[in-house]
C-alpha positions, -999 to 999 in steps of 0.1 A, spaced: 790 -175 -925 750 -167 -916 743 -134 -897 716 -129 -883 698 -96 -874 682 -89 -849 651 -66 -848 654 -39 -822 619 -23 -809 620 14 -796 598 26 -772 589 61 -774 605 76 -742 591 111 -734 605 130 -705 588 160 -691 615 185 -676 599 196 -641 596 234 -642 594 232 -678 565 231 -704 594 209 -727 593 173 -735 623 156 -742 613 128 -771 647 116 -785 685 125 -787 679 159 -805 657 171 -779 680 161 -749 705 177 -771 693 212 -775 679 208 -740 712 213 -728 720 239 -753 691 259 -742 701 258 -708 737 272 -716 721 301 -733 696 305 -703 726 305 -678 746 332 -704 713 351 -700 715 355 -663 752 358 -663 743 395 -680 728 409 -652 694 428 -650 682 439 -681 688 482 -681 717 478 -654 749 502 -671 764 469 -679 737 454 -691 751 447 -729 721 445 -752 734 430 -787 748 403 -767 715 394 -751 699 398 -785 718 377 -805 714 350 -777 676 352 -772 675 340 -808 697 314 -807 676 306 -780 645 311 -802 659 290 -830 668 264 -809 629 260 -792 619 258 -826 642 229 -834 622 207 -810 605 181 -817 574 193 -805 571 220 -823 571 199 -851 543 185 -843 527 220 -832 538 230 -871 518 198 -882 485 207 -864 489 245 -876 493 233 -914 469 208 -909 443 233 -903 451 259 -923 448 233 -957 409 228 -944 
């Protein structure tokens, strides 16, 4: 038995999100997209920031998840890239 196989071309597929300054490029992106927005919605479920409620450690730890997340994106990478680039000259 012969198989055969077969050559599969990808075409870069950038998405801007609209209100956004985020691009989604690939399956990671979309990916921590989505786990970006949960943070942003855990944010907001907090309440305003100095309310009596207001609990700061949890808003802490998850604007740096956030913050870790953001610079997991592909983007960035390529922000990184220039930055390095420029800094060898």
């Amino acid at each position: 038995m012969i198989y055969k196989r077969s050559v599969t071309r990808k075409v870069l597929n950038i998405q801007v999100i609209p209100g956004s300054n985020m691009e989604i490029r690939n399956d990671n992106d979309r990916r921590l997209w989505f786990r970006i927005k949960s943070i942003d919605k855990k944010l907001d479920s907090l309440g305003k920031i100095g309310s009596e409620n207001f609990d700061w450690l949890t808003w802490e730890s998850l604007t740096d998840e956030s913050a870790r997340l953001y610079s997991e994106l592909s983007v960035m990478d390529d922000i990184l890239k220039v930055v390095r680039n420029q800094m060898q000259k």
